[in-house]
N, C-alpha and C positions, 0 to 999 in steps of 0.2 A: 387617476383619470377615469378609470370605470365609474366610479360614484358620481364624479358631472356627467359622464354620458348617461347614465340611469337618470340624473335630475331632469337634464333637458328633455330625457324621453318620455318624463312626464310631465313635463308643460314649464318646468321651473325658466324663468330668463336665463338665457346663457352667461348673461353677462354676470349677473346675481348668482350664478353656480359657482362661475369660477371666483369671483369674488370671496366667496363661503370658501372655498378649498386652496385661497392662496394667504390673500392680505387680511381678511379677517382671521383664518389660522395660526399665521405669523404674530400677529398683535395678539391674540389671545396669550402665547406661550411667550411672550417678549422677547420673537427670534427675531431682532433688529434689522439683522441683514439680510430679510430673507420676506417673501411676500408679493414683489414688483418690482418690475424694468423700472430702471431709474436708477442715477447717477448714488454712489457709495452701497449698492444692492447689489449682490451677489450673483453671476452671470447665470444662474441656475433656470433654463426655460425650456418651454417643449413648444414645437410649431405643428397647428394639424391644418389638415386641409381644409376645413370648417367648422362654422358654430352649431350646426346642426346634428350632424354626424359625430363630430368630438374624434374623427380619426388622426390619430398624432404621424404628423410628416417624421419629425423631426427631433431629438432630443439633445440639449445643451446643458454639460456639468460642469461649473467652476469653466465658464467661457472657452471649454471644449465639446466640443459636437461628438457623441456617444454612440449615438443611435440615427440613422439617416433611412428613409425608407423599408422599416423595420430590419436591419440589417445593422448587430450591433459592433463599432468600428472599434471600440477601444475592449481591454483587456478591464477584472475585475477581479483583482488577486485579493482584494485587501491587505490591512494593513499588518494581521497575525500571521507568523509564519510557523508558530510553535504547539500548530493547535492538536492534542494528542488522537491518533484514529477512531479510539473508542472513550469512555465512559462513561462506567456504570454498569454493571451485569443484571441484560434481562435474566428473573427467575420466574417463569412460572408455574403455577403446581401441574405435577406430573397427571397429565389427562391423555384420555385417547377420545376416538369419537363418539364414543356411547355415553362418554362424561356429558356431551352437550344434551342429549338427549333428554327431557321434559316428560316426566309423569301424571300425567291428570288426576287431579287431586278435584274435578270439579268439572263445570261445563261454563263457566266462566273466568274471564280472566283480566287482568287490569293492563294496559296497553300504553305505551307511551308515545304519545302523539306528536309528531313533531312537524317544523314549519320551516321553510326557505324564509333567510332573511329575520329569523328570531330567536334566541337561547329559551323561551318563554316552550314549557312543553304542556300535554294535555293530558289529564289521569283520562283514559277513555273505559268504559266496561264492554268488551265484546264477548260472544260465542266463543268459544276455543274451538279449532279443528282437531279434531281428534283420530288419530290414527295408531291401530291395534293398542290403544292403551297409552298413547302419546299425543301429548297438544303439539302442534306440528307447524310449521308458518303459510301463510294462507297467501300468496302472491296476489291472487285474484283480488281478495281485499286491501291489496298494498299492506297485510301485513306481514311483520321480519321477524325471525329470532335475532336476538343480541344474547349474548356471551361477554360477561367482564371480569378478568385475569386480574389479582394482585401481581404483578410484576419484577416486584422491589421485596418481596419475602418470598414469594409465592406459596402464601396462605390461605389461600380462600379464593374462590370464583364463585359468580352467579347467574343465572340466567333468568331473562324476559323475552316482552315482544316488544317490538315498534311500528311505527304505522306514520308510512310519511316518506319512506325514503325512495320509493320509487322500484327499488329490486325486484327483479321478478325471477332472476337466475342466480347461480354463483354464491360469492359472498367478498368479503370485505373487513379484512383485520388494519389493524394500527396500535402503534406504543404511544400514540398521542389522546392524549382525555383529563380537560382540568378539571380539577387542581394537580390531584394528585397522580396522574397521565399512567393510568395502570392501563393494558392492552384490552383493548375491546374487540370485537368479531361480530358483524353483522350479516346476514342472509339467507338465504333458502331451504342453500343442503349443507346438511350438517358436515358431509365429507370436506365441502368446499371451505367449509369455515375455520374446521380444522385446520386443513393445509395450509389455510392464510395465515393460522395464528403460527403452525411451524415457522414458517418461511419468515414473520416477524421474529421470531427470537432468533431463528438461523443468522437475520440481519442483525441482531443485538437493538434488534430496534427498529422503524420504520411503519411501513403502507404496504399492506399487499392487496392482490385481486386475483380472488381466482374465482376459473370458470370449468367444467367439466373437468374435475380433478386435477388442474392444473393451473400453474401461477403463469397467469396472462399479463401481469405489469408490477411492479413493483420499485417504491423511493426509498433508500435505504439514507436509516437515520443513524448511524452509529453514536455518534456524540450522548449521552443520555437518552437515548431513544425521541430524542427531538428534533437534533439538527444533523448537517449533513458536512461531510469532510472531502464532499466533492466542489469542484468550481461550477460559478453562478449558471455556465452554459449548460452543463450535466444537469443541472438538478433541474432548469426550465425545459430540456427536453424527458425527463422524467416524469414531471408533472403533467405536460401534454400527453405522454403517452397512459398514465395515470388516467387522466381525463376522458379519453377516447376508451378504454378499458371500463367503464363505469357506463357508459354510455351502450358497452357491451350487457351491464349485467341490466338493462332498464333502466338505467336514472335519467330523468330530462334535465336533471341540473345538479352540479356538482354537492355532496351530502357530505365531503371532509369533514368540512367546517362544522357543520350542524351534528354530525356524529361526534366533532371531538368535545362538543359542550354536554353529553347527555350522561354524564357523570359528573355535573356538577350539580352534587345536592345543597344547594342554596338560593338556585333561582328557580323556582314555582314551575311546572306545577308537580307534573313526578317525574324522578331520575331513577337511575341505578348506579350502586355502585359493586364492589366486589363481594360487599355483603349482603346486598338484596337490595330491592326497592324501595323508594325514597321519598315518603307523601311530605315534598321540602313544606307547604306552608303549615303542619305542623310537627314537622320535624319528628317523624317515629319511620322507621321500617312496617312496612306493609307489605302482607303476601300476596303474593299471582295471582292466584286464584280468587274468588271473593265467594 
């Protein structure tokens, strides 16, 4: 529902949104019963207050009412009951905080740019800040350290910068980063980033946020470091509280997402991964510094 209210909010017909996001969906994938009211179609609908707004009144699943004034009435156990608490052991290599730490090797450095709303990243060349002999992350110019953990041997870590996410405090770890969803750590202070990446392995997995030495929110992901062994209503108030936490460190819009793509060395333009930098459109490792 958020992608029609984005459409109409930029001018698209409502009618032509939802359209895009039911029956042409359903037909596309040859989900027969599924797509539009109408007689042998699956009672599956959601009622909003309007076409403008896109605010949902209402939600109907399989011709029961779920969701009623955001207030949701039914229960969402699903259908596994044998799902085990954890798999898979974070490992990552044994670091303290001075491992994050960046040597200046130059007065230049290669940056990784990133965008709301696109996997597509930017090689940038900026200035290094440099402090007593370390390139250091520069808030002012929106830019970040990132830290990328093997997780699954813990063999190897790397460090860069990014430029795009909004941080101006704190930091921000995760066991999620495709493909290969090794743990990453993004932000300010090195301390903080630290502790985020503890408090991920602590969780065996997950999202942490911290802010003045301290974990301000955190979704724990135990299942592979993906998913979560908690019910549908925990993990939606985690994410909220997630969300409002991020919003603490500077970010005007959620950077999950776009953080969990910036170790995918194959869509353009540069990535990292636990080896170093990642100039994807020709495919070599390149150093920080230039």
């Amino acid at each position: 529902d958020n992608m029609v209210r984005r459409a109409i909010k930029h001018g698209l017909d409502p009618i032509i949104a939802i359209r895009m996001a039911t029956i042409n969906t359903a037909r596309y994938f040859n989900l027969r019963s599924m797509g539009a009211i109408a007689p042998g179609y699956k009672a599956d609908m959601v009622v909003v207050e309007d076409l403008e707004n896109f605010k949902i009144n209402m939600v109907i699943k399989d011709s029961k009412v779920v969701v009623k004034e955001g207030e949701i009435l039914d229960s969402f156990e699903g259908i596994y009951r044998n799902i085990p608490s954890e798999i898979g052991k974070i490992r990552i290599p044994s670091i303290d905080v001075d491992s994050l730490r960046i040597k200046a090797r130059g007065s230049k450095i290669r940056v990784i740019g990133i965008h709301e709303g696109t996997l597509i990243t930017d090689e940038i060349i900026e200035d290094a800040k440099i402090e007593e002999g370390y390139a250091v992350a520069d808030p002012s110019r929106d830019i970040v350290k990132i830290a990328v953990l093997n997780r699954h041997t813990g063999s190897s870590y790397s460090l860069g910068f990014v430029k795009g996410t909004g941080i101006k405090h704190g930091a921000i770890a995760m066991s999620i980063g495709h493909d290969s969803h090794n743990l990453s750590s993004t932000g300010v202070d090195d301390m903080d980033m630290f502790i985020a990446i503890k408090e991920v392995e602590k969780m065996n997995g997950g999202i942490a946020v911290a802010l003045n030495r301290k974990i301000i929110s955190k979704v724990q992901l135990p299942i592979a470091g993906l998913m979560s062994k908690k019910n549908l209503e925990e993990v939606v108030k985690d994410l909220g509280n997630l969300k409002d936490s991020l919003k603490e460190l500077g970010c005007e819009h959620d950077i999950v997402m776009t953080l969990s793509f910036v170790q995918l060395a194959v869509i353009p333009k540069l990535k990292i991964t636990d080896k170093g930098l990642v100039d994807v459109e020709n495919q070599r490792f390149v150093d920080l510094f230039t």
